[in-house]
N, C-alpha and C positions, 0 to 999 in steps of 0.2 A: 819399819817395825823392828822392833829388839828380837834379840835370839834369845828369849827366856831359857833356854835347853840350855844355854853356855853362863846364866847367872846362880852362883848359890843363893839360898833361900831369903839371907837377910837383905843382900842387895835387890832381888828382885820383889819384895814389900816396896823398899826404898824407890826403884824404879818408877810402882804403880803406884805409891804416894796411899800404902793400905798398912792394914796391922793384924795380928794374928786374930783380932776382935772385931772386925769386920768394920761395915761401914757402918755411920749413922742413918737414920733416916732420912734427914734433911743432906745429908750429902749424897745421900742413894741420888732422891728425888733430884739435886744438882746436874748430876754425871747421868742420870737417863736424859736430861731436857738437853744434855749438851752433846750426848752420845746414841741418842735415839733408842729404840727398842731393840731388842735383843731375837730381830728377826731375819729371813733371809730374805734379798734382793729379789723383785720381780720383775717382769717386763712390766712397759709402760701398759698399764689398765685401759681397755677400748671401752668410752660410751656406747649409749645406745646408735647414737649420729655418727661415731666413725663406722660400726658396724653395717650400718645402713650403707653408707657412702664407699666401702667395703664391696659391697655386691656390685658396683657400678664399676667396678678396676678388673676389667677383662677385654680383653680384645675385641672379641666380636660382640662385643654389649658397645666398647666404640663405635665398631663399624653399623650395628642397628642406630644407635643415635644420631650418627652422621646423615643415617635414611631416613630417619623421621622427622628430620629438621627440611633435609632436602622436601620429602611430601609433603610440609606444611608450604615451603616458600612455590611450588610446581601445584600448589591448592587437592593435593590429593590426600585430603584430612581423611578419610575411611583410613586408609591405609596409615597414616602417620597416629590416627588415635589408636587403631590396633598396637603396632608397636608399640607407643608409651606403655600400654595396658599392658604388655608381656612383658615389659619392663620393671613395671613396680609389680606386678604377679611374681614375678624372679625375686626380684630383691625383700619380698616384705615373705615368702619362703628361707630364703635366705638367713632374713634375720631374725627371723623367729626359731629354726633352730640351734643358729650360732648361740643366740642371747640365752637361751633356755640350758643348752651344752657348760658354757662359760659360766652359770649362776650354779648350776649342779656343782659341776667341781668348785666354786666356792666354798660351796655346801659342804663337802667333804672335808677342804681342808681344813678349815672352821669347828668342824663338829671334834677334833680330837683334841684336848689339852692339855700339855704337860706342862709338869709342878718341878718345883726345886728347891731344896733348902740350904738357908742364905742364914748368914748372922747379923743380926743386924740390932745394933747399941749392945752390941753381947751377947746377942740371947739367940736361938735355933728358930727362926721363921720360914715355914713354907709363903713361895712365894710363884707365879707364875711363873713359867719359864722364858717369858718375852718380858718380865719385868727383871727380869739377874742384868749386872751392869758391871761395866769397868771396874775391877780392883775386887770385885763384892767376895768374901769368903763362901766355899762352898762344899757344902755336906754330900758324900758319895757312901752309897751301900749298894751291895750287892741286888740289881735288879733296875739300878738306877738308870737313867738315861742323860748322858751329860751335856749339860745344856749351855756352854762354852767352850774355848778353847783357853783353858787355864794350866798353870804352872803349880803342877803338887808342891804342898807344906807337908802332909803328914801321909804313909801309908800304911797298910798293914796288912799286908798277903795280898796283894790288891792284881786283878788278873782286869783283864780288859779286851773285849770284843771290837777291832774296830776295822772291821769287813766293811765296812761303809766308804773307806776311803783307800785301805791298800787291797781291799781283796782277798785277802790270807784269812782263811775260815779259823785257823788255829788263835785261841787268845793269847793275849800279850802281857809278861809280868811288867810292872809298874815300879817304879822307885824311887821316892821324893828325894833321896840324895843324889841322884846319879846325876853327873855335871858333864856334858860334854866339851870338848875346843874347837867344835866344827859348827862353824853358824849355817854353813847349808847340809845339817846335817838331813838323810831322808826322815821326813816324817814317822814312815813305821820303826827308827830307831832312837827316835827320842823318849826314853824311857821314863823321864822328867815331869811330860806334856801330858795332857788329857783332851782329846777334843772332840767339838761340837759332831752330835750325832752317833759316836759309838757308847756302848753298854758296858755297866761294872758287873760281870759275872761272878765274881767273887774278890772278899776283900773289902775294906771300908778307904774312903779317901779322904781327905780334906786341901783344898786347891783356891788359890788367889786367880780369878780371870784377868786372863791376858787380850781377849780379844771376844768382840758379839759381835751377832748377826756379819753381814757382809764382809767383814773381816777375819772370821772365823775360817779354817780351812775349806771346811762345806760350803761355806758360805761362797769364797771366790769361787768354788764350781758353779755355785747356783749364779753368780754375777756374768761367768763368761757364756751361760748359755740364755741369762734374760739381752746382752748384750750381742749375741751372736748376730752374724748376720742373716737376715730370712736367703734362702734359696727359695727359689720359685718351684712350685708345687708341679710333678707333672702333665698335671689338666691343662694349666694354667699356659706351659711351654707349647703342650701339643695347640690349643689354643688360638697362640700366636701365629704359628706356623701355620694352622688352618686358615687364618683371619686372613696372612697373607696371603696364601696360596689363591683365595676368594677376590680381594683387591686385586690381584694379578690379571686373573681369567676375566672379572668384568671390564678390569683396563684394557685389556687388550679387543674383548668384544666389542666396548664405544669406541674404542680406535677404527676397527673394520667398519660398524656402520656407522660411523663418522666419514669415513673415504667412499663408503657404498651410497652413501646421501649425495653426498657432493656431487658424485661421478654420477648422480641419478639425475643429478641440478636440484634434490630437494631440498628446501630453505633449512639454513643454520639453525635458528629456531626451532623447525621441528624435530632436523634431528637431535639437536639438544635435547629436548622433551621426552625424546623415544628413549634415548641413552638411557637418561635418569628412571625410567620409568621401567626400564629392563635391568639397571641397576637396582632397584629396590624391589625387585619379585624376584630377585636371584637371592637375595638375602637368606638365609635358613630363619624367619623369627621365632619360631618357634624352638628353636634349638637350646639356648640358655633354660628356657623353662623344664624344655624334658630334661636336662642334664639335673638339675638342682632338683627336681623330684625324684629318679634315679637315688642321689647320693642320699635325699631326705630317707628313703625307703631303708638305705645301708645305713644310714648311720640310728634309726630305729631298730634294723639289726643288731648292728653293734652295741645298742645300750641295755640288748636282752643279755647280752655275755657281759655285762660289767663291765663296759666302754664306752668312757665318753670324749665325744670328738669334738671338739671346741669348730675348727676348720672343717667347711665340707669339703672342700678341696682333699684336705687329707686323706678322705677314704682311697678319693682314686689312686692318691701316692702311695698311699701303702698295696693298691693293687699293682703301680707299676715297678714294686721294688724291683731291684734286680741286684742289692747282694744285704745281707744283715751284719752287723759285728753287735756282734753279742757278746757283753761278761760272762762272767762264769759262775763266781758265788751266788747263791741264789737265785740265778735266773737257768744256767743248765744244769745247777747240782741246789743241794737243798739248803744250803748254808746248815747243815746240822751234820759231825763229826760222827762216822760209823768205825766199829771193828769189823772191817770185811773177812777178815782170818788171822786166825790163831796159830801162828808156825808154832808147834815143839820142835825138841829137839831131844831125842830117844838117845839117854845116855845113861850108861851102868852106874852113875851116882845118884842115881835117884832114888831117896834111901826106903820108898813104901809104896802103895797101889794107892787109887783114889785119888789118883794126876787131875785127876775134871776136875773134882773139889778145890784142892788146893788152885787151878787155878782161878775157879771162879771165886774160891774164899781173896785171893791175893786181889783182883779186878775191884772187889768191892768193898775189902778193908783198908786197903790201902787206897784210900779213895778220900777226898775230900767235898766231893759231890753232897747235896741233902736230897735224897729221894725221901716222897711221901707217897704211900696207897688212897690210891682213891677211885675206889670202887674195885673195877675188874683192871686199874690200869694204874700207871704212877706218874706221878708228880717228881720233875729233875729239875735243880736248880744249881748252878757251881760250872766249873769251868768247862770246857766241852769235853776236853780227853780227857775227863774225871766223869762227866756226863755220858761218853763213850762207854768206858769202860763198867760201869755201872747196869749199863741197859743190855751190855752183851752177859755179863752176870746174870743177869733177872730172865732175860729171853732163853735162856738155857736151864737155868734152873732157879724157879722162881720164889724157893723155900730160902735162898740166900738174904734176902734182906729181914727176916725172921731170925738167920742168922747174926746177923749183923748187929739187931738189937736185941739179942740174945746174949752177945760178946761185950765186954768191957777194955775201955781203951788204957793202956800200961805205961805206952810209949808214943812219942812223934815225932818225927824230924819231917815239918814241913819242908815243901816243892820252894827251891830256889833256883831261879837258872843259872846263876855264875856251877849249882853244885850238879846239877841234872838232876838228879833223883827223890822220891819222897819216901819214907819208912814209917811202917807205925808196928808195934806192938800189942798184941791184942790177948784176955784171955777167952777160949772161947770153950764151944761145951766139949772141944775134941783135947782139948789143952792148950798151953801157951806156945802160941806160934808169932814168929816174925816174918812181915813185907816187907818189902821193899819193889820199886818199879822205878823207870826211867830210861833214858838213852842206853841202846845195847851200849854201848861203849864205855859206859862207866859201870854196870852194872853185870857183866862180864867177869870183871879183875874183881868182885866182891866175891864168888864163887866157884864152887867145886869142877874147876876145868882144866884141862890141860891145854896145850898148846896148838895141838892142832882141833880138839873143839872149838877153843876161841876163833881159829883162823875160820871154819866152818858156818860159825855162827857171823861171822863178819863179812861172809859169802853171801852167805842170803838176804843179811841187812842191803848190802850194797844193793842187789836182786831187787828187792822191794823197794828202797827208795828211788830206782828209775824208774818205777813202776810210778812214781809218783807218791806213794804212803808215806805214810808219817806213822817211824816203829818204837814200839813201847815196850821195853823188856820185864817180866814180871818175875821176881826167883821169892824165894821163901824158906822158912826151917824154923826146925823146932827148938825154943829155947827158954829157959825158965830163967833167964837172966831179967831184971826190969827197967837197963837199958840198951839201946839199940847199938848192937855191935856190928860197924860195916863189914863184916867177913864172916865168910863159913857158909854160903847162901845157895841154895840149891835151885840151879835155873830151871823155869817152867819152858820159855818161850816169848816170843815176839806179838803183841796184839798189832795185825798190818790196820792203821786206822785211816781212813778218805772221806772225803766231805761226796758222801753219793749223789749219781743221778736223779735229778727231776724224772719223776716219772711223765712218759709221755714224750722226752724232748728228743729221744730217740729218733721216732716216727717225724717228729717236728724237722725237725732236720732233712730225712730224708724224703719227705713233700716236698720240702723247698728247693731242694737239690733237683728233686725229677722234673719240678716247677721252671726250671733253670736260673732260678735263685742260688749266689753264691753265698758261701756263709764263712765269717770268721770270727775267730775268739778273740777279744781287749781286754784284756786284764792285767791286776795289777800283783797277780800271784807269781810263784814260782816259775820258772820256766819248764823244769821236768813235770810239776803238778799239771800244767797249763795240756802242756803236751799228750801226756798221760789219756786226760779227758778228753782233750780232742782226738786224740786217735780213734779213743774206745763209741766216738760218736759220729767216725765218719769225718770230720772237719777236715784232717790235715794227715797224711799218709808217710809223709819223713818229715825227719828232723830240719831238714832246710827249709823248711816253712815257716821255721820260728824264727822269731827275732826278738830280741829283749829293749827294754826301754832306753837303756844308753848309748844303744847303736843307732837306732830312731831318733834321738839328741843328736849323735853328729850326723845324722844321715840330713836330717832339717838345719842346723846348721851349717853344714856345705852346701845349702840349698839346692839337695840332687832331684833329680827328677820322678816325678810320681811313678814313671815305671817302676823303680828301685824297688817297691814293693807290691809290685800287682800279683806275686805268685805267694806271695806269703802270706798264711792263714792263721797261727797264732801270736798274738801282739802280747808278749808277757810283761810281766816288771814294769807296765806304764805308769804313766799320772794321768792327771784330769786332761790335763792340755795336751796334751800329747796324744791323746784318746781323740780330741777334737780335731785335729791336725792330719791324724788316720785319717780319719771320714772324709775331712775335706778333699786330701789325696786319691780317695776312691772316686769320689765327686770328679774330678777334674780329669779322670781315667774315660769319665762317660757315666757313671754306676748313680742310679737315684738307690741312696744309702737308709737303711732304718738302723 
């Protein structure tokens, strides 16, 4: 596949054989019959009959069949039709609420459907999002969900959410020129790209697709895990071991009265018969049924908590875990960017009283966020650290967005990241003030400091970002000037902002731990953020626990041994595959992995 990140714009048209006017219809219609839908890969789909056929792949459901065949040819049909009878009682259990588990989640995925607009003979058409195809031009706004992996033509302030695939809660600025010379460049620094499954939080796009369904980044996740291989479930294992352990003890019981016959002189024949006939009363048959009732009962539990379990098998698996890895956006933290605290910094140049103000006035004029009121609560739309910063304004004082469209806008120097910072100009009912916000580091040298402030304030940056935050520096002043003059700026402080804890995962955690459940973080975030969180949850107690994605590359490339990593609890900076390659390495440790 092409490295679109390393072509400029007119060649990569030229590559996908497309134009800034999109496709035609009848060429749409072409390129889907010969590129298929614009879905992701699944496992191969089980009929009804493999389902059924399904409940019959267990060991001691072998070892009953082996006895009911044996009862019919020794004419002891009572016993051999019992059997059958626990047999299809098992299985028609069984498949009634695999088949019902399996048809729900259908259900689900089926019931949501995303749209996308495509140009198509020139013109803006909404169009499913499993109908977008090879080359098709593609309309992105703010809120959008991008439904390939495409190669921007045009952007414009364009930020992008795409925690879906590196992990990193913070969004990501965009930019249809930006050309890379690295064809394996990481994903989250292709600034070029757009791909399947993350979100436009701000910003409008327009993007030529490079790649659907199965070939999409998401997409190869979702192929190597329809393609994985199954691990045997722990029912299943214990099972085996049972089955045998049962085939053992009766071999060796017809063995003894096989010699006790003999030695008695009674006929071969009989004790054939006796053997067989203490060979199938030894049998547990009853055992598959209660099992499969059992799991029937949990997994009616589990569908009162919004769980559906396709395998019954699986219940028990997840009661025999014994260690978890867990991501981290979204699943131990809430994928939503907080201001945990507001460092100031108490300095004699600060030329007036009403420090709060000014800072909540700079958090929400300087902002490119749209909040709306609705009701007793508001509506955020726009980038996170601008959504951030917005909500920690309003939670403190909530007369500020009254302010806000109260004030009229003067001036702006939009958020760039080659520049770090954003500025606006406002005039408001106190008079004309300037924001500015951005990395302490450039936002710093704009400002009323001397030298050993800056050193001060570069103290506690550092302080906080191995705390894991992510710092926003906000400064301000007063000026009646009408354009934004980078100097003269009187620092407020640092907003320390974190993607916070899941509520609840706390306790989560340490159940599992007292459970003797081991637990680690996979993820594809930073290593200090990574760390951060696990500390603060119990996971991981030093720094030597960590290990970042590129060491795991040569650590699997030297093909070293799974110990290499049994003490280590957070797995930072991975990828998909690398993530799967974790698990299996625990797998092969001993550990039945979730």
């Amino acid at each position: 596949m092409n490295a679109y990140h390393t072509l400029p714009i007119d060649e990569t048209f030229e590559q996908l054989n497309s134009s800034r006017l999109g496709l035609t219809e009848q060429e749409a219609e072409r390129r889907r019959a010969r590129h298929g839908k614009n879905v992701l890969p699944e496992g191969k789909k089980e009929t009804l009959l493999s389902i059924f056929i399904d409940q019959f792949k267990n060991p001691i459901i072998y070892v009953l069949m082996i006895a009911a065949i044996v009862s019919f040819l020794i004419k002891e049909f009572t016993d051999a039709w019992f059997i059958m009878a626990v047999l299809l009682i098992n299985a028609f259990i069984g498949l009634y609420q695999e088949y019902t588990a399996g048809q729900k989640a259908d259900a689900l995925k089926h019931a949501v459907k995303t749209y996308a607009f495509v140009l198509r003979d020139g013109n803006k058409k909404e169009i499913l999002s499993e109908d977008v195809t090879m080359s098709d031009i593609v309309l992105l706004e703010s809120g959008s969900k991008v439904p390939a992996d495409m190669r921007l033509v045009e952007s414009n302030q364009l930020f992008v959410n795409e925690s879906l695939l590196t992990g990193e809660s913070v969004d990501v600025q965009k930019n249809a020129h930006f050309i890379s010379d690295e064809p394996d460049l990481p994903v989250a620094d292709r600034k070029n790209m757009l791909y399947a499954g993350s979100f436009i939080t701000r910003g409008r796009a327009v993007g030529v697709v490079s790649a659907i369904g199965e070939h999409t980044q998401v997409g190869k996740i979702a192929k190597l895990l329809a393609t994985a291989t199954k691990t045997k479930a722990p029912l299943i294992k214990r099972m085996e071991v049972f089955s045998v352990n049962i085939a053992k003890a009766i071999g060796m019981v017809i063995l003894f009265l096989t010699f006790l016959g003999l030695y008695q002189d009674i006929g071969l024949k009989e004790v054939f018969f006796l053997s067989v006939a203490l060979a199938v009363s030894a049998i547990p048959e009853g055992l598959p049924v209660a099992i499969t009732v059992a799991l029937s009962v949990a997994s009616s539990a589990m569908s009162k908590r919004h769980v559906i379990v396709r395998k019954l098998a699986s219940i028990e698996g997840l009661g025999s875990c014994t260690f978890i890895a867990s991501d981290k956006t979204g699943t131990l933290t809430q994928n939503r960017l907080t201001v945990e605290h507001f460092l100031t910094f108490h300095s004699d140049n600060l030329p007036e009283e009403k420090m709060d103000d000014r800072v909540y006035q700079a958090a929400i004029l300087c902002n490119e966020a749209s909040v709306v009121r609705e009701g007793d609560d508001y509506a955020y739309l726009g980038d996170q650290v601008d959504v951030a910063l917005a909500k920690y304004a309003l939670i403190h004082e909530d007369r500020m967005l009254d302010f806000k469209y109260g004030s009229t806008l003067v001036d702006e120097i939009p958020y760039e990241s080659e520049n770090g910072y954003s500025a606006t100009a406002y005039d408001t009912p106190e008079g004309r003030f300037h924001f500015i916000k951005g990395s302490p580091e450039t936002i710093v040298g704009m400002c009323h400091l001397n030298e050993q402030q800056k050193l001060l304030i570069s103290e506690q940056v550092d302080e906080w970002a191995s705390k894991g935050f992510r710092n926003i520096a906000l400064a301000y002043k007063r000026d009646e000037g009408s354009q934004i003059e980078l100097e003269g700026f009187y620092y407020l402080g640092i907003a320390a902002i974190i993607d916070p804890l899941r509520e609840g995962v706390f306790e989560a955690i340490e159940a599992a731990q007292s459970a003797g459940i081991e637990v680690a973080m996979v993820t594809g975030d930073h290593p200090h953020t990574a760390y951060y969180i696990a500390e603060a949850l119990g996971i991981a107690v030093d720094k030597e626990e960590v290990i970042e994605g590129r060491e795991i590359k040569a650590w699997i490339d030297a093909g070293a041994d799974p110990y290499e990593i049994e003490d280590k609890r957070v797995f930072a900076r991975v990828s998909p595959e690398q993530k799967q390659m974790i698990v299996k390495a625990f797998q092969k440790l001993g550990h039945f992995v979730a």
